[in-house]
N, C-alpha and C positions, 0 to 999 in steps of 0.2 A: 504493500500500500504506500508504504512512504517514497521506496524507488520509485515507483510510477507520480507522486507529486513532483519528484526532483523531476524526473527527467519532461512533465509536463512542465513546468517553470522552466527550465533550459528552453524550450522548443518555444515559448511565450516568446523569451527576451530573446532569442534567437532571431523571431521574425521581425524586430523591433530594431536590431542592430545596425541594418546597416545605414537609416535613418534619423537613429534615435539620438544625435548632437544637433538636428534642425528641427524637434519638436518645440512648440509653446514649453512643454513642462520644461525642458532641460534650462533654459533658459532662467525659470526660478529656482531650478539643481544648483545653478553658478552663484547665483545670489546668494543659495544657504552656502554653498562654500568658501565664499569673500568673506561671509558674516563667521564663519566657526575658525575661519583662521585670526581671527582678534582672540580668540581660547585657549590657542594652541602653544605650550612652552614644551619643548625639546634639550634636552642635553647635544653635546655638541657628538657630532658624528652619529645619529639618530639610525634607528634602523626599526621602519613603520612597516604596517600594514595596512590594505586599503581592503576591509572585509565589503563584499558585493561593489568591487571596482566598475563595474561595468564597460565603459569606455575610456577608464583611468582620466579620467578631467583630472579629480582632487589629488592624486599623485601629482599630476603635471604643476599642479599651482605650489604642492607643497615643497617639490623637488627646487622649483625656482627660490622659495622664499626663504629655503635652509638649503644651501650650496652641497653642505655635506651630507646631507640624507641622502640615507638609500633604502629604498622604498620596495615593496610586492603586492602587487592588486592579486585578489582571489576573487575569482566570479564561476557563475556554474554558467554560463553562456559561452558557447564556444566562438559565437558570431561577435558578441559582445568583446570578450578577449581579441578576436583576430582583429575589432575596431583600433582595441586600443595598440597592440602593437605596430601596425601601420603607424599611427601617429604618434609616438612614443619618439620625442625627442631629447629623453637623457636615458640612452640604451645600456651606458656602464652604469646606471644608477638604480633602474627600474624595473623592473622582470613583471609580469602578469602569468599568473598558472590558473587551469580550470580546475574547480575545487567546490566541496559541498563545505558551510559553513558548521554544520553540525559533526564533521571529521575532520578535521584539517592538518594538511600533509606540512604542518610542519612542529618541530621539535619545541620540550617547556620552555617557557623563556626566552624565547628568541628575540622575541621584537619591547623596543622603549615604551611606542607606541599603537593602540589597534582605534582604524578609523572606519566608523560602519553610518553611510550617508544615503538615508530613505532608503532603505533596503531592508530595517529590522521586522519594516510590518509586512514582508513577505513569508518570515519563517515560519515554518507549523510547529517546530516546537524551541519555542523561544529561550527556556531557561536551561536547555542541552547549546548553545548556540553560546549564553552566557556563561556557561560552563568550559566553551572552548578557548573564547578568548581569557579565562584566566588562567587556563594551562599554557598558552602561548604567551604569557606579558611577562615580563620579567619584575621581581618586588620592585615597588614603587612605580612601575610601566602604567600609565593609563588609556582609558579606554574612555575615545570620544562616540557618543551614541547621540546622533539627530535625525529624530524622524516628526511623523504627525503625532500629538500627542491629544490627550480628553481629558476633560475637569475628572480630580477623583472619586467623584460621586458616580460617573455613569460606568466606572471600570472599561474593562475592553467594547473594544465597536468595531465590529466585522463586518466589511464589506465585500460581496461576490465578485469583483474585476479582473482577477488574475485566478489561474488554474489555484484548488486548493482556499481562495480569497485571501484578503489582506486584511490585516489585522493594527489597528490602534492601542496604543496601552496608554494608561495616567502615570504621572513623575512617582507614585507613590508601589503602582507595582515595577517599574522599573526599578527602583530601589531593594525590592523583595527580591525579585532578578538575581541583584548585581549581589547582594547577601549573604544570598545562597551559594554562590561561587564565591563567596571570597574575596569581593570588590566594595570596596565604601564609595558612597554617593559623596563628592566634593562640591557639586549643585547642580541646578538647573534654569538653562539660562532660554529663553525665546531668540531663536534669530529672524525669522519670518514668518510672517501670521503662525498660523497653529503649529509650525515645525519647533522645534523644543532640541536642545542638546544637551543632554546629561553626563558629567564626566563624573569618570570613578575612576579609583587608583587599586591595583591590586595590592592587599596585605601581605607583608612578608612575611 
């Protein structure tokens, strides 16, 4: 059941790819991205992650804005990935691999920090998803999370648009989230209308 959601979601954003840097949405994608890099502090020589990269935009912005990062987009679109490598202009810096968020092929610890932009409310099982990113952060590494978020009174709000649908959380189960893995809530900040970014630092 769940392979056949993965590999429905890959074939979604796959048909999406090779279009999807000249839709209206992307366009406020950049916006939340200009807005979450006023957030963002790195040690020097950084080594990020861009959890559901899709077209690697937000690598590309953050590569420019820290000289010495070096960066991995993980996306489960194959179409999506081959976007971003075509356009990928810091090749010694940036790698894109096709990956399922809820296994991820890479080692504890590895990365400063993990970047996951409007992408959280695709997953079906969100708090195995938060559980990866804190086997891959290193102590002190945080974890930037901005998507659509809802007052905590209505809790989750699922919407049918994408195979499997998508899914909204409140600041307050995101915090349950991050908890449960091992991550403290450092706050929650608004970048654009209802998008929200939540940063957590992994406990050592």
């Amino acid at each position: 059941m769940t392979d056949t959601v993965f590999t429905n979601k890959g074939k979604f954003f796959d048909r999406w790819a090779p279009n999807y840097d000249w839709l209206f949405t992307t366009v406020f994608y950049q916006a939340v991205h200009k807005r979450l890099l006023d957030y963002v502090e790195l040690p020097s020589e950084p080594n990020v992650l861009d959890l559901g990269c899709g077209t690697g935009r937000l690598l590309h912005r953050l590569a420019t804005q820290f000289p010495t990062l070096k960066g991995t987009g993980l996306d489960l679109s194959v179409q999506m990935l081959h976007q971003a490598r075509q356009r990928n202009s810091y090749r010694t810096r940036l790698i894109f691999k096709q990956g399922n968020a809820e296994s991820m092929p890479f080692a504890e610890g590895q990365f400063d920090a993990v970047f996951n932009t409007i992408s959280f409310l695709h997953y079906p099982h969100p708090q195995q998803v938060f559980l990866e990113v804190s086997r891959v952060l290193r102590p002190g590494g945080r974890f930037h999370l901005a998507d659509y978020t809802v007052r905590e009174e209505k809790g989750t709000r699922v919407f049918p648009f994408t195979p499997n649908s998508i899914r909204f959380y409140s600041p307050q189960q995101r915090e349950q989230f991050g908890a449960a893995a091992g991550l403290e809530c450092l706050g929650h900040y608004y970048l654009l209308g209802p998008v929200m970014l939540s940063v957590f630092e992994a406990v050592g």
